[in-house]
Backbone of each chain as nested JSON, in Angstrom:
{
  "chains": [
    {"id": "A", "residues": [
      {"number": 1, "name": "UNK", "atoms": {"N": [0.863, -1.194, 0.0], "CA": [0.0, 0.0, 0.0], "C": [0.896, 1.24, 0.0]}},
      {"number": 2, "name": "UNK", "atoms": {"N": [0.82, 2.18, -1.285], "CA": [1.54, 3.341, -1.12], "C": [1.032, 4.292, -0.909]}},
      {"number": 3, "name": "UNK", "atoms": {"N": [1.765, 5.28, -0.354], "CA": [1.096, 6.879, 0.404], "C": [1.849, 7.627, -0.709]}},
      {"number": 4, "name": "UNK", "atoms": {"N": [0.704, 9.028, -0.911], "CA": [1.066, 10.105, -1.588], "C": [1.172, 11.37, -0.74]}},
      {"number": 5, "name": "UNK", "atoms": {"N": [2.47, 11.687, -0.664], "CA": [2.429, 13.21, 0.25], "C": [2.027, 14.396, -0.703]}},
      {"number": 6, "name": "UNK", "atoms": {"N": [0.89, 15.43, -0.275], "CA": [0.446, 16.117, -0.47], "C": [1.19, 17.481, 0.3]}},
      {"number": 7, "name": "UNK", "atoms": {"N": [2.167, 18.483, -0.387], "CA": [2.42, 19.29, 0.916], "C": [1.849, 20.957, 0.462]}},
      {"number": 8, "name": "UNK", "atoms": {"N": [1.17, 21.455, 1.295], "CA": [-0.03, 22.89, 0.311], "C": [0.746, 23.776, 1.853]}},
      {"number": 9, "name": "UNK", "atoms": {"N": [1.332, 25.086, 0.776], "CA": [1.64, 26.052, 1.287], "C": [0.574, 27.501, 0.817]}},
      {"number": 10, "name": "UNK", "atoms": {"N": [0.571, 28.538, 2.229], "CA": [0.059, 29.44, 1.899], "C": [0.849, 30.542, 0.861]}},
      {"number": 11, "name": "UNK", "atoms": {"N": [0.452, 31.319, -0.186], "CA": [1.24, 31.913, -1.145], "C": [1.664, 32.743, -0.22]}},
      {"number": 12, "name": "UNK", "atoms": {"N": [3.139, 33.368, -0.774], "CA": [3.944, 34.397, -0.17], "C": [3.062, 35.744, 0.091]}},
      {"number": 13, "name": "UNK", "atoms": {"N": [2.644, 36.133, -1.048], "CA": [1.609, 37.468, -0.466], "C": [1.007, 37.103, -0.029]}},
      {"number": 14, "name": "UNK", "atoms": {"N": [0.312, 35.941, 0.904], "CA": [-0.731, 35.886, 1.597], "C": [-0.134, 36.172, 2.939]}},
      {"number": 15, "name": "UNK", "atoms": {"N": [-0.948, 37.046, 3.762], "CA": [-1.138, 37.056, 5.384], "C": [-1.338, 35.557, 5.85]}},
      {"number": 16, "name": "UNK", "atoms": {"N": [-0.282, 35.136, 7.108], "CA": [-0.451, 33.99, 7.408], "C": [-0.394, 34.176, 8.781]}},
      {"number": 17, "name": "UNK", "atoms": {"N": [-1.696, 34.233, 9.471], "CA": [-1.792, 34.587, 10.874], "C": [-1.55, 33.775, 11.598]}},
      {"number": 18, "name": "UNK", "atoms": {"N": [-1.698, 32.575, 11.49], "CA": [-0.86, 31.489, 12.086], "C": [0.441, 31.12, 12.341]}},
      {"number": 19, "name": "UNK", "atoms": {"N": [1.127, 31.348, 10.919], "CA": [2.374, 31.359, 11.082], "C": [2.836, 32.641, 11.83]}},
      {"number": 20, "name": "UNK", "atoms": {"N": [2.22, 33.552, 11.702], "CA": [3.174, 34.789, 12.666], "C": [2.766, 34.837, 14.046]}},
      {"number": 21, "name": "UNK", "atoms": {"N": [1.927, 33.926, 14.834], "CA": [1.717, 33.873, 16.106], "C": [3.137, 32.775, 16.512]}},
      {"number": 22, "name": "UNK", "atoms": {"N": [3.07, 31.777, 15.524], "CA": [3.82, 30.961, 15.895], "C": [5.105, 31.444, 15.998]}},
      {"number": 23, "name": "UNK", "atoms": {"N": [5.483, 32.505, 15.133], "CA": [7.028, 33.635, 15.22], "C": [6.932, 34.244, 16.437]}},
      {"number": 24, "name": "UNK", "atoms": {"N": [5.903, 34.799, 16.65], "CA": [5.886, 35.123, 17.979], "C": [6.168, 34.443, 19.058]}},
      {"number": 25, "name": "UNK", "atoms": {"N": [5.489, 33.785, 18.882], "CA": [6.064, 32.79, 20.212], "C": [7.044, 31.766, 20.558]}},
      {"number": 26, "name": "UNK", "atoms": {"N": [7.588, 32.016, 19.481], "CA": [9.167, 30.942, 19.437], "C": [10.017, 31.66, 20.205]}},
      {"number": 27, "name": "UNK", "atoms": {"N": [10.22, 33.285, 20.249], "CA": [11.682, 33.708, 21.205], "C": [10.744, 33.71, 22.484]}},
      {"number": 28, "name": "UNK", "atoms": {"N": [9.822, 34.316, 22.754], "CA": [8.967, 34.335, 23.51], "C": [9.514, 32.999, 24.587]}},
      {"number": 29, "name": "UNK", "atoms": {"N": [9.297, 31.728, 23.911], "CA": [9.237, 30.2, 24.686], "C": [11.377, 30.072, 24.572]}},
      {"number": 30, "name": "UNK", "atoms": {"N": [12.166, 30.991, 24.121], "CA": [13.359, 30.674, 24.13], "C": [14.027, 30.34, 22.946]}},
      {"number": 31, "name": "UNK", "atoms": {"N": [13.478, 30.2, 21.779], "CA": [13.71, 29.837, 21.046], "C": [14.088, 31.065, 19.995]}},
      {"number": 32, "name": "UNK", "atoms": {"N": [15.272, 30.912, 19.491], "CA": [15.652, 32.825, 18.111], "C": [16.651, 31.84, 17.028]}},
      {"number": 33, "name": "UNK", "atoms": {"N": [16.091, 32.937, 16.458], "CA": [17.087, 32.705, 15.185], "C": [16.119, 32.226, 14.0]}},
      {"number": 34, "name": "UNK", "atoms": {"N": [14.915, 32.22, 14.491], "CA": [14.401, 32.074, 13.597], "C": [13.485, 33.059, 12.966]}},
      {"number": 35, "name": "UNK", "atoms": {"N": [13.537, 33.546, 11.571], "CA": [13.213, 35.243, 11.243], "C": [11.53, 34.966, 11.009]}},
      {"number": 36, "name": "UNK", "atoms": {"N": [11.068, 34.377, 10.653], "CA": [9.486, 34.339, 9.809], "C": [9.361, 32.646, 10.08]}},
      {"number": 37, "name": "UNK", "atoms": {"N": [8.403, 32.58, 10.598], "CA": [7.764, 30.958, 9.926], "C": [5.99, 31.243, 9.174]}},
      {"number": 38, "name": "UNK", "atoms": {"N": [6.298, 30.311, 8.096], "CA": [5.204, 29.768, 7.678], "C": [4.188, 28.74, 8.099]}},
      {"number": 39, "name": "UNK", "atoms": {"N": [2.741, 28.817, 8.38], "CA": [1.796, 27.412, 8.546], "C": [1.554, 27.095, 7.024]}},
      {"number": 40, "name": "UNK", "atoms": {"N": [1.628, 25.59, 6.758], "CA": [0.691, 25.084, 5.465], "C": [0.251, 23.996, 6.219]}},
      {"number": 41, "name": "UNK", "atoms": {"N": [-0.292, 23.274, 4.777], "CA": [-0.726, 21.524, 5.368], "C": [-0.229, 20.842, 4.775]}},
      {"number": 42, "name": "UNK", "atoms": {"N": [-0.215, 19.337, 5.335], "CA": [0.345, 18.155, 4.533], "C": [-0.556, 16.992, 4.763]}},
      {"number": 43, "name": "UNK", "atoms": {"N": [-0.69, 16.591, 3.891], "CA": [-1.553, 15.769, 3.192], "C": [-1.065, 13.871, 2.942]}},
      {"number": 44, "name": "UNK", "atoms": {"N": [-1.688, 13.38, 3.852], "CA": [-1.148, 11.867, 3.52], "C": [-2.006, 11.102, 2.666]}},
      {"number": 45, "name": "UNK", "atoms": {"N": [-2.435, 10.874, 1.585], "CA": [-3.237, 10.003, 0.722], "C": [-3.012, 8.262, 0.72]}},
      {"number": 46, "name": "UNK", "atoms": {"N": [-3.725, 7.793, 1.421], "CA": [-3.209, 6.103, 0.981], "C": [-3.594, 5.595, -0.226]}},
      {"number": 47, "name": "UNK", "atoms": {"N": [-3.23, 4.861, -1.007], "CA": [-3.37, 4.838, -2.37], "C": [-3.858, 3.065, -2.206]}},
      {"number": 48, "name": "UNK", "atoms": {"N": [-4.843, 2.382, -2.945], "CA": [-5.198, 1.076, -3.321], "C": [-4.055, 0.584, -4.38]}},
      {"number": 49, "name": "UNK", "atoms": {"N": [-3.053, 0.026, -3.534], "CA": [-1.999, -0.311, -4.926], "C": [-1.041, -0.119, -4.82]}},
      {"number": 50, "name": "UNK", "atoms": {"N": [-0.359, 0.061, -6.269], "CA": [0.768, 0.98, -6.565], "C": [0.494, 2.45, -6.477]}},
      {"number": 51, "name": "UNK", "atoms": {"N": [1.332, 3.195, -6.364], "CA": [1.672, 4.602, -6.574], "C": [1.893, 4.474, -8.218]}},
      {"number": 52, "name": "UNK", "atoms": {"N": [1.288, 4.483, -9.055], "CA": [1.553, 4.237, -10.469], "C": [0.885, 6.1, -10.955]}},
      {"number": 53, "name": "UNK", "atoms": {"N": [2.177, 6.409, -12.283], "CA": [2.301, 7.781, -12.745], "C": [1.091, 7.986, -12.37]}},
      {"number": 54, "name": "UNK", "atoms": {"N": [-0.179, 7.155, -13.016], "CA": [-2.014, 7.468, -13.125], "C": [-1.825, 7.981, -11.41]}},
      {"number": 55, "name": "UNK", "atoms": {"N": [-1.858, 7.357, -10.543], "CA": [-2.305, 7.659, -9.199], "C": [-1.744, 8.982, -8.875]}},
      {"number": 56, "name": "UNK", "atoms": {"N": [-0.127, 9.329, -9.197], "CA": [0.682, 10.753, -9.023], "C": [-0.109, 11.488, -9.929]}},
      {"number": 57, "name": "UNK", "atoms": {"N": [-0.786, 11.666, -10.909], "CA": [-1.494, 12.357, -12.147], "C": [-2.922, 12.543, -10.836]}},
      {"number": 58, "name": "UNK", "atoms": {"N": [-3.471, 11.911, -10.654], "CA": [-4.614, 12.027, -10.147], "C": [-4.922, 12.844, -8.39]}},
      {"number": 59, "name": "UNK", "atoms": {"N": [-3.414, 12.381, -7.833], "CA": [-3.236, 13.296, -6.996], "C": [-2.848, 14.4, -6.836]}},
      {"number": 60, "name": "UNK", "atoms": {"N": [-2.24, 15.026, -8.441], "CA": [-1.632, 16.379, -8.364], "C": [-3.097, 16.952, -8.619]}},
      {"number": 61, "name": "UNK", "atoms": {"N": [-4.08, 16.37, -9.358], "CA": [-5.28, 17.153, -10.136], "C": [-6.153, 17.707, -8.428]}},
      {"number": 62, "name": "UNK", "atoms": {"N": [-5.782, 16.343, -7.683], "CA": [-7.254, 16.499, -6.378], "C": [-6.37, 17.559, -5.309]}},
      {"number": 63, "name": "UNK", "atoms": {"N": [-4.735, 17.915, -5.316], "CA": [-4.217, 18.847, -4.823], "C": [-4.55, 19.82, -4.95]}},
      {"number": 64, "name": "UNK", "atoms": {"N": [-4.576, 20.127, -6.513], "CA": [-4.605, 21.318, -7.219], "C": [-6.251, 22.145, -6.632]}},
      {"number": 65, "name": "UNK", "atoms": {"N": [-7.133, 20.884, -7.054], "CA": [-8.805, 21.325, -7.013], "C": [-9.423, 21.1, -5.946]}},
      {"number": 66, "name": "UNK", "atoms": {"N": [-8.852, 19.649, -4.955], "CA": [-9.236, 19.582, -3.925], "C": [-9.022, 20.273, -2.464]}},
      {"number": 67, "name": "UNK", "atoms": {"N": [-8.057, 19.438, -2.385], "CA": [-6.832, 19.927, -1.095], "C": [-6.288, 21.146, -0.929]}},
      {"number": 68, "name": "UNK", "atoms": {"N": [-6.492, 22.093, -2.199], "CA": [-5.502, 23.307, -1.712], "C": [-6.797, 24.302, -2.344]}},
      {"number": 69, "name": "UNK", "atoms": {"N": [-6.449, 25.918, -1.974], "CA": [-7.192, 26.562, -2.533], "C": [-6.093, 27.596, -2.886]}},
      {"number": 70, "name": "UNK", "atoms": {"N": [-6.951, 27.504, -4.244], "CA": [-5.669, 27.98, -5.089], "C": [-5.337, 29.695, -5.613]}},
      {"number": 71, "name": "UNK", "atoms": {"N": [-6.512, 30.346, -4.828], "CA": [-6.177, 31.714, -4.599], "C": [-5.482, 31.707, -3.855]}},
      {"number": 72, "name": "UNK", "atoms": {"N": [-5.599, 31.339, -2.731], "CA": [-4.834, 31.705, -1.221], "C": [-3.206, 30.542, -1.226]}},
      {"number": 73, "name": "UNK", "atoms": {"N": [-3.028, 29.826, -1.74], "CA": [-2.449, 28.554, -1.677], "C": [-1.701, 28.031, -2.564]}},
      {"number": 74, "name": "UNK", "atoms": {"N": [-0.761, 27.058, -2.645], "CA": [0.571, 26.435, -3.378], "C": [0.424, 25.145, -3.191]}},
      {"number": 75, "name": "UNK", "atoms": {"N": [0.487, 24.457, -3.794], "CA": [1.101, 23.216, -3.965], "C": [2.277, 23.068, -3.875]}},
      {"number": 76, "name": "UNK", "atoms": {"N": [3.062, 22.562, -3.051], "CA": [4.307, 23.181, -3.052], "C": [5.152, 21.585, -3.722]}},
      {"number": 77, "name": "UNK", "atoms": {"N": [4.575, 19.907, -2.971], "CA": [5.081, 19.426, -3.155], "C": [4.075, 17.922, -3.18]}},
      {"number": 78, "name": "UNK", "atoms": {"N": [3.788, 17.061, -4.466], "CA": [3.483, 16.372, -4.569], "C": [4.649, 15.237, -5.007]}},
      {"number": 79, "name": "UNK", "atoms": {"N": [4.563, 13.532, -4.019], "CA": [5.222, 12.889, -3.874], "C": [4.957, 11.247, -2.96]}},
      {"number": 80, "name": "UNK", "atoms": {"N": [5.342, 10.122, -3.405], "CA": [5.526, 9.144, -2.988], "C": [6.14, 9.72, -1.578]}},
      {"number": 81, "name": "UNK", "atoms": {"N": [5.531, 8.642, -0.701], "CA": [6.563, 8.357, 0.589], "C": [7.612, 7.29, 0.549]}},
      {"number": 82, "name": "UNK", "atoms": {"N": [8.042, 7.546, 1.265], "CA": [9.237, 6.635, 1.058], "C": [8.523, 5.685, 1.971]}},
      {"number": 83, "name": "UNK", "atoms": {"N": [8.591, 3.985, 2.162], "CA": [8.283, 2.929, 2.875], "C": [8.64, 3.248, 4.41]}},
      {"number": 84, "name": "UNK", "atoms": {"N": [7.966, 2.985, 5.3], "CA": [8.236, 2.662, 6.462], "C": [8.1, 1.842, 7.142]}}
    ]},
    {"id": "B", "residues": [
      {"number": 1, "name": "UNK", "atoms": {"N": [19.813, 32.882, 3.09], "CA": [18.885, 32.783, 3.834], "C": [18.272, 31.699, 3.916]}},
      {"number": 2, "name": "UNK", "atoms": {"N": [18.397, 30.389, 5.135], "CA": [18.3, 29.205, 4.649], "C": [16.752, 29.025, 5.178]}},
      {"number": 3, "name": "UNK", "atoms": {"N": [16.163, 27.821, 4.795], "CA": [14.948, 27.226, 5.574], "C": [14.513, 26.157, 5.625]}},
      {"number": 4, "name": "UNK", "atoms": {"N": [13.885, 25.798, 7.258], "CA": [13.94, 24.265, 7.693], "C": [11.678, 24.02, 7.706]}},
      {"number": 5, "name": "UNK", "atoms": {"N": [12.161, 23.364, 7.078], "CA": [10.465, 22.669, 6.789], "C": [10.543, 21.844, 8.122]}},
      {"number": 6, "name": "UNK", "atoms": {"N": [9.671, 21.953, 8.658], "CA": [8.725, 20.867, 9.791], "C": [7.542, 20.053, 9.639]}},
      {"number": 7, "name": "UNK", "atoms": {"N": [7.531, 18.735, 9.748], "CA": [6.138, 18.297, 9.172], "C": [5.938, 17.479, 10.074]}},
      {"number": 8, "name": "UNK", "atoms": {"N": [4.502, 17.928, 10.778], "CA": [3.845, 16.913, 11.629], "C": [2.646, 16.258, 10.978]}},
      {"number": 9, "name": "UNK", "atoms": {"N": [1.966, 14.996, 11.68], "CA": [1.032, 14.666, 11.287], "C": [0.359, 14.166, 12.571]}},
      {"number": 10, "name": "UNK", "atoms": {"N": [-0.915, 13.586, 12.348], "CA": [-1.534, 13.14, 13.748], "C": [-1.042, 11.853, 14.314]}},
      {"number": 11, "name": "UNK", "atoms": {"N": [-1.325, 11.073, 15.33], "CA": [-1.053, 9.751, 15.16], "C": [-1.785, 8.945, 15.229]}},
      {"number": 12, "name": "UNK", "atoms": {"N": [-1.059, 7.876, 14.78], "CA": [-2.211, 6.61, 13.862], "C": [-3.847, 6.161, 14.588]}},
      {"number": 13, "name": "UNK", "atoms": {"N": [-2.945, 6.596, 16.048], "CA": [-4.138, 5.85, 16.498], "C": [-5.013, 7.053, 17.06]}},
      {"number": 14, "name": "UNK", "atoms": {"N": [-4.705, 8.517, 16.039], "CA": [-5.938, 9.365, 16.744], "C": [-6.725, 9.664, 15.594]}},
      {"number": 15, "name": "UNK", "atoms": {"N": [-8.118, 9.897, 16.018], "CA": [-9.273, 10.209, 14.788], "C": [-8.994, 11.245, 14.186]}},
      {"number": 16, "name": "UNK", "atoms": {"N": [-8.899, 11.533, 12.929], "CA": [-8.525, 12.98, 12.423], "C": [-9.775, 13.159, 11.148]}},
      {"number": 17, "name": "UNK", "atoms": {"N": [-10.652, 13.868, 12.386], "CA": [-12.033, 14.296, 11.406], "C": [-12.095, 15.099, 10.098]}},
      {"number": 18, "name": "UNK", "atoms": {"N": [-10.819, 16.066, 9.833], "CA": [-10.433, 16.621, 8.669], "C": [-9.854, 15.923, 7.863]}},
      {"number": 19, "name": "UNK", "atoms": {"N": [-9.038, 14.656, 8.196], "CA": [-8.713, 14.007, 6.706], "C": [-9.586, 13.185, 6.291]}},
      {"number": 20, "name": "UNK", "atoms": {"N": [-10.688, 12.447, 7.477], "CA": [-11.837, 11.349, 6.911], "C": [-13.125, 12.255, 5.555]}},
      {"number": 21, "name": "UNK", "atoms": {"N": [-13.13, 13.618, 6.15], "CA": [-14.009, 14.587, 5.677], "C": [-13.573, 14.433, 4.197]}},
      {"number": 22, "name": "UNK", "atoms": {"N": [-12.205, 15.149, 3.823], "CA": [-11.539, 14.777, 2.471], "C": [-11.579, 13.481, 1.647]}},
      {"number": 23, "name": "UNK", "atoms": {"N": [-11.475, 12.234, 2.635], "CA": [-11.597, 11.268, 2.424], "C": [-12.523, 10.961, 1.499]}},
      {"number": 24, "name": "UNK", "atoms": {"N": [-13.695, 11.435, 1.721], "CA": [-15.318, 11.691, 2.043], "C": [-15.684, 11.64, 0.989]}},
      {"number": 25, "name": "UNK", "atoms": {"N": [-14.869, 13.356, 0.335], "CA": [-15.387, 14.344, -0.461], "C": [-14.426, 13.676, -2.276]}},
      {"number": 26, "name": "UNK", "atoms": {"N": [-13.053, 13.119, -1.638], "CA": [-12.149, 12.613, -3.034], "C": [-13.34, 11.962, -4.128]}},
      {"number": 27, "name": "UNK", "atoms": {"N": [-14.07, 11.152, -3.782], "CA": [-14.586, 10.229, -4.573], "C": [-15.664, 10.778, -5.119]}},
      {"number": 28, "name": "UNK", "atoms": {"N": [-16.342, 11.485, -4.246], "CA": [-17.827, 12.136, -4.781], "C": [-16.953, 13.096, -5.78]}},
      {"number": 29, "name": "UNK", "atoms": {"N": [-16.034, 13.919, -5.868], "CA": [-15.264, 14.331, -6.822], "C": [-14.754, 13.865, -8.082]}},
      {"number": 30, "name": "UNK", "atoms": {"N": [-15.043, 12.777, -8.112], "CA": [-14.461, 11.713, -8.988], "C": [-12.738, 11.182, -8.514]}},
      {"number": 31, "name": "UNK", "atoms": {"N": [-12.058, 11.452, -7.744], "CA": [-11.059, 10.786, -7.162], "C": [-11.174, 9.657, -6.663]}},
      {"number": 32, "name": "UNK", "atoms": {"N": [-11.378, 8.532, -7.423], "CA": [-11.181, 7.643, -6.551], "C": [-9.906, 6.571, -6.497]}},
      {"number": 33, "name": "UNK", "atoms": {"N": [-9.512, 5.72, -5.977], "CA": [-8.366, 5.289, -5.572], "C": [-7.441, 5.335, -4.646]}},
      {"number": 34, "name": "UNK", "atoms": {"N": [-7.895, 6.13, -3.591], "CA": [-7.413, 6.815, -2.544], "C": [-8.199, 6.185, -1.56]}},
      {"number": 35, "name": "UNK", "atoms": {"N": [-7.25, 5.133, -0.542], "CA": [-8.094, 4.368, 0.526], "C": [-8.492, 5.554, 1.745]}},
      {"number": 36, "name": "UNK", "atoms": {"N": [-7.812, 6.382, 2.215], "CA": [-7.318, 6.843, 3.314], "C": [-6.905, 8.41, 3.375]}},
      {"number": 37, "name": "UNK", "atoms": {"N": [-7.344, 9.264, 3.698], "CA": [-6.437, 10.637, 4.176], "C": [-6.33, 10.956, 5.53]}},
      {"number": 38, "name": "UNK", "atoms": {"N": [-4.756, 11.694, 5.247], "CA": [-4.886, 11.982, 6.946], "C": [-3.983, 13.426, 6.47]}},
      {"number": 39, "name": "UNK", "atoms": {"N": [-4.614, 14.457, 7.497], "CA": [-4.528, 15.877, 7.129], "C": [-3.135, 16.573, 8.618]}},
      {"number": 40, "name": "UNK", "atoms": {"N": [-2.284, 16.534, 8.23], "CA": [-1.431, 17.248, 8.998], "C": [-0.732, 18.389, 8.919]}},
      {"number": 41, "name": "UNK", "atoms": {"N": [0.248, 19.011, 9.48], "CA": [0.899, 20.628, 9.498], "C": [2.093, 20.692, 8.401]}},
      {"number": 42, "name": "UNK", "atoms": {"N": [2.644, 21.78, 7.689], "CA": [3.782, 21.987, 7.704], "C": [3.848, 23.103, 7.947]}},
      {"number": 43, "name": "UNK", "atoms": {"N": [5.406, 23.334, 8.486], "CA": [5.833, 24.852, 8.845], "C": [6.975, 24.697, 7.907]}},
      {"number": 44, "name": "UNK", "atoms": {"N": [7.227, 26.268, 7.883], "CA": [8.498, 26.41, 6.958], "C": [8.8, 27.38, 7.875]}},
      {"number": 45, "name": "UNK", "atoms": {"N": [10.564, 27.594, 8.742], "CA": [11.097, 28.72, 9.808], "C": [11.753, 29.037, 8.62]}},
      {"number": 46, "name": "UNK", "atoms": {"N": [11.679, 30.096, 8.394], "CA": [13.291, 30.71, 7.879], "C": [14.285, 31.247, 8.868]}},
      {"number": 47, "name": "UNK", "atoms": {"N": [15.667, 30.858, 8.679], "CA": [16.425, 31.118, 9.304], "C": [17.163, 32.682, 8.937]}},
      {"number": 48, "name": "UNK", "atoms": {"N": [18.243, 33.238, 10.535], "CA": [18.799, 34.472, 10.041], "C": [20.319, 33.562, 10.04]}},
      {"number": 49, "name": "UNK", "atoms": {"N": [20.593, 33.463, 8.721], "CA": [22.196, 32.862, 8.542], "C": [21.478, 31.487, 7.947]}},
      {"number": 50, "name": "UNK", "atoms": {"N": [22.94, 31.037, 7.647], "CA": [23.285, 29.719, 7.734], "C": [22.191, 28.016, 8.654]}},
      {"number": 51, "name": "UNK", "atoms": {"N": [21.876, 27.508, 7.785], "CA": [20.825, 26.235, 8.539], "C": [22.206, 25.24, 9.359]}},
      {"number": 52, "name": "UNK", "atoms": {"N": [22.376, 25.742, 10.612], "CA": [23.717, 24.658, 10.731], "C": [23.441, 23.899, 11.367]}},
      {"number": 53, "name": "UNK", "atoms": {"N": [23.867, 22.927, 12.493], "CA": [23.811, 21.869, 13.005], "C": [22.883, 22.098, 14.182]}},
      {"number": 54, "name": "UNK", "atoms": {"N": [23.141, 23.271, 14.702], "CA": [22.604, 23.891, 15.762], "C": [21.468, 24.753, 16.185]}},
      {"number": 55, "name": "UNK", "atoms": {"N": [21.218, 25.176, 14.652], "CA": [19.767, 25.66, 14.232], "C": [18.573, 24.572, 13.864]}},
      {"number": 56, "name": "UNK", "atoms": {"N": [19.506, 23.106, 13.137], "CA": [18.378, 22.28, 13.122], "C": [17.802, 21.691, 14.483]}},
      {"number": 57, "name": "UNK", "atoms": {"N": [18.815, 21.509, 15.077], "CA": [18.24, 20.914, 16.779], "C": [17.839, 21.927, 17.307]}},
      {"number": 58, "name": "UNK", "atoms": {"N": [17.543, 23.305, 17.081], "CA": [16.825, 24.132, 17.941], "C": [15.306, 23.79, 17.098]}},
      {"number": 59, "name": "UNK", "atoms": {"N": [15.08, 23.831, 16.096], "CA": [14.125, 23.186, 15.027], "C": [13.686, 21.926, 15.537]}},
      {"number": 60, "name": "UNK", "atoms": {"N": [13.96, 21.076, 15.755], "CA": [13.579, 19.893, 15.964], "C": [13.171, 19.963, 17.619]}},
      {"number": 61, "name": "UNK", "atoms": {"N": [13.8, 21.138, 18.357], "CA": [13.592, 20.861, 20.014], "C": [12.284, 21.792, 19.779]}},
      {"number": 62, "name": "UNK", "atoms": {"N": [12.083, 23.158, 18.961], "CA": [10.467, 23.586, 18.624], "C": [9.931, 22.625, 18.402]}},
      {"number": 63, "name": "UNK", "atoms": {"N": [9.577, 21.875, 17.061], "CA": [9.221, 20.58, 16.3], "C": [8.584, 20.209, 17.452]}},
      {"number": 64, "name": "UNK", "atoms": {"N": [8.979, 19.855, 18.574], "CA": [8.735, 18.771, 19.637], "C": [7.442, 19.722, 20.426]}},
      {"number": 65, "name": "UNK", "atoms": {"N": [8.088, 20.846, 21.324], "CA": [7.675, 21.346, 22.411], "C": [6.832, 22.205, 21.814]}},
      {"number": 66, "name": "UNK", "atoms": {"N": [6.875, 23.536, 20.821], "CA": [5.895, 24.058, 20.264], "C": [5.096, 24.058, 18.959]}},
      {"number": 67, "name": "UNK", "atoms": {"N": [5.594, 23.217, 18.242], "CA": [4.756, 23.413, 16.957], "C": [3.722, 22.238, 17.102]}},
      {"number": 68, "name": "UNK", "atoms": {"N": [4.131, 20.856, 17.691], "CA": [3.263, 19.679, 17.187], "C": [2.758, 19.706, 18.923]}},
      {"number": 69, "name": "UNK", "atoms": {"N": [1.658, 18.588, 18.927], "CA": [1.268, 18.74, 20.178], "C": [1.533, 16.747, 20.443]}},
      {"number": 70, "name": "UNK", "atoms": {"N": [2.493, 16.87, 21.552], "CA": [2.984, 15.342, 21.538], "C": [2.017, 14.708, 21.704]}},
      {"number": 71, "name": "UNK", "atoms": {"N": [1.021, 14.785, 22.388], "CA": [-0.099, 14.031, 23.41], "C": [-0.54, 13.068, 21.247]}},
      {"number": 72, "name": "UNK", "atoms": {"N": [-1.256, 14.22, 20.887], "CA": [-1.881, 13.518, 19.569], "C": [-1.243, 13.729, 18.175]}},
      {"number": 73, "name": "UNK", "atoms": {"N": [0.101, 14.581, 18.413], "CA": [0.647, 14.46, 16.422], "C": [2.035, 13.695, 16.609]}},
      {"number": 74, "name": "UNK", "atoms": {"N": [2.557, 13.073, 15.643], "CA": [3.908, 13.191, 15.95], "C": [4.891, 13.919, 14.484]}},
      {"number": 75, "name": "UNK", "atoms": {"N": [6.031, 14.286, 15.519], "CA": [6.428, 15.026, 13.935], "C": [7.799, 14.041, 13.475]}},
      {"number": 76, "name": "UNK", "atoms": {"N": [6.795, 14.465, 11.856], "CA": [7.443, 13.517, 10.696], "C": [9.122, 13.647, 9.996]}},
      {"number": 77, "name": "UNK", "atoms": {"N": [9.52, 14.552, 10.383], "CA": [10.445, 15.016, 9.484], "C": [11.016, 16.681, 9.956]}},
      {"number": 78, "name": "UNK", "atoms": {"N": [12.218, 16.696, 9.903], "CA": [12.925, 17.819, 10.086], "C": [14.046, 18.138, 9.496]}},
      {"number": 79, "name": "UNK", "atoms": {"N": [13.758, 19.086, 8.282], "CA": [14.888, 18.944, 7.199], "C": [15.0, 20.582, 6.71]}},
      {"number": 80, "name": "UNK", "atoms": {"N": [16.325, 20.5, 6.143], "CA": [16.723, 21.854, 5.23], "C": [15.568, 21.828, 4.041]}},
      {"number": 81, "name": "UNK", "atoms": {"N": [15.081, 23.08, 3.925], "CA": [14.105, 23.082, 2.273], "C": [15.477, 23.119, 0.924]}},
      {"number": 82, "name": "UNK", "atoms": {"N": [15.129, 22.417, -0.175], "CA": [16.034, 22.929, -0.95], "C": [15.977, 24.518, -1.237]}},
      {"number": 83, "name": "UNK", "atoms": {"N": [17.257, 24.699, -2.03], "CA": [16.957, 26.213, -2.431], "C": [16.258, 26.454, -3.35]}},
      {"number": 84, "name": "UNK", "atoms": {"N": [15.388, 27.425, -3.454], "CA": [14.583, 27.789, -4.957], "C": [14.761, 28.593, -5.106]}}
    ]}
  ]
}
């Protein structure tokens, strides 16, 4: 059984209020050095099968239309998992 | 200006009502082939400098204590982004 990682970032001009609470509160909790973080999502798909091109074809389409919204949003990275 | 992606997800054995929802919705979409979703985080920190040895374990000691919540996600992965 193979998994498809789905990984959907918010676009750069977008306001990401999540991610900048989370900047906030990283030196806040001790933590620096870190200038900006981003929130997105990631996406685990289990696949019936192989991971075959058709299944990567079909998961970039349900990224694109499903999983992400594509005013606000990126696809940043569609991909097999590696076995675990 | 380097940057470290963080990726959590839930764990196996917790209900994750947002990826069953997707789950749900793939097929009535016409997606089908997809046994399973499960909907988790990514962050992207950008760093000030260099991603060095010592910035990723401050990354990975966030990763732990503030970004994922141990009780129900665990996090997947803690890596340099390539450059784009």
């Amino acid at each position: 059984m193979a998994r498809v990682v789905v990984e959907i970032m918010p676009k750069p001009e977008i306001l990401d209020p999540q991610g900048k609470a989370v900047a906030g509160a990283l030196p806040r909790l001790g933590f620096t050095g870190f200038a900006s973080v981003r929130q997105g999502k990631r996406f685990e798909l289990e696949v019936d099968g192989e991971a075959t091109e058709e299944v990567l074809a079909a998961a970039r389409k349900a990224a694109e239309e499903v999983l992400s919204n594509p005013v606000i949003e990126d696809v940043v990275s569609v991909h097999v998992a590696k076995e675990d």
